[in-house]
N, C-alpha and C positions, 0 to 999 in steps of 0.2 A: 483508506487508512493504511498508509505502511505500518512495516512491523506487527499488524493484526492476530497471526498465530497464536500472541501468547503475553501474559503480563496484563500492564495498565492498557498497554491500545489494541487488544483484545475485549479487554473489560470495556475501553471506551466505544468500538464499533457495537458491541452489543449492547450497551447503552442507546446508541442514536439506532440501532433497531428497534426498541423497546418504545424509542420516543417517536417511531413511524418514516426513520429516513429507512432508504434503500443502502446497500452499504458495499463500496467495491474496496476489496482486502487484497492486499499484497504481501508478500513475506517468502524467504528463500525456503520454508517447508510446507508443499503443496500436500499433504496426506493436512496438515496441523488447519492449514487453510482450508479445507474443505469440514472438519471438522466445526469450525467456527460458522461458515456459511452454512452447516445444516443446523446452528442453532440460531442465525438468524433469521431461515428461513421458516423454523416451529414458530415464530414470535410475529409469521404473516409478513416476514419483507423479504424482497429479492437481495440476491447478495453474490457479486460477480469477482470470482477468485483469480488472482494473476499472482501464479508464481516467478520469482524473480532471482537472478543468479546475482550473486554480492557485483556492484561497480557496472553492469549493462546498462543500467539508466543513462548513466555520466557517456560510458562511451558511445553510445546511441546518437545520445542528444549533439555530442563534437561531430561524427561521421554525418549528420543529418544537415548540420548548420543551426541547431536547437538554440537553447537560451545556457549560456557560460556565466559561470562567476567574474567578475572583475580578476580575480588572481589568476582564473583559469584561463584566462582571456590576454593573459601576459600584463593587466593594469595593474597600479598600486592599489591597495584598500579591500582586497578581495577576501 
């Protein structure tokens, strides 16, 4: 669940803890993210925290060869 930390998809990973998923949380505040994996881990599920810097996804996935958007990819429609 990106964005996990804090808000609605916060609310929502700890939702699908409740409902018996395991739950892996991403978000650029690792203290807020660990926060959240020790309450879904009171609720009996594993829950694996990756903190993430703004835009390393994107530039990852270009240096990798990963999967590009159409825009990102120089196509129309992207």
């Amino acid at each position: 669940m990106t964005g996990a930390s804090s808000g609605l998809r916060r609310a929502t990973a700890l939702d699908l803890a409740r409902a018996g998923a395991d739950v892996t949380l991403l978000a650029r505040s690792e203290v807020d993210l660990r926060r959240v994996a020790g309450e879904a881990e009171a609720l009996g599920r594993r829950a694996l925290v990756c903190p993430v810097l703004g835009g390393q996804c994107g530039r990852h996935g270009r240096r990798q060869g990963g999967h590009r958007s159409p825009r990102a990819a120089g196509q129309p429609g992207g």
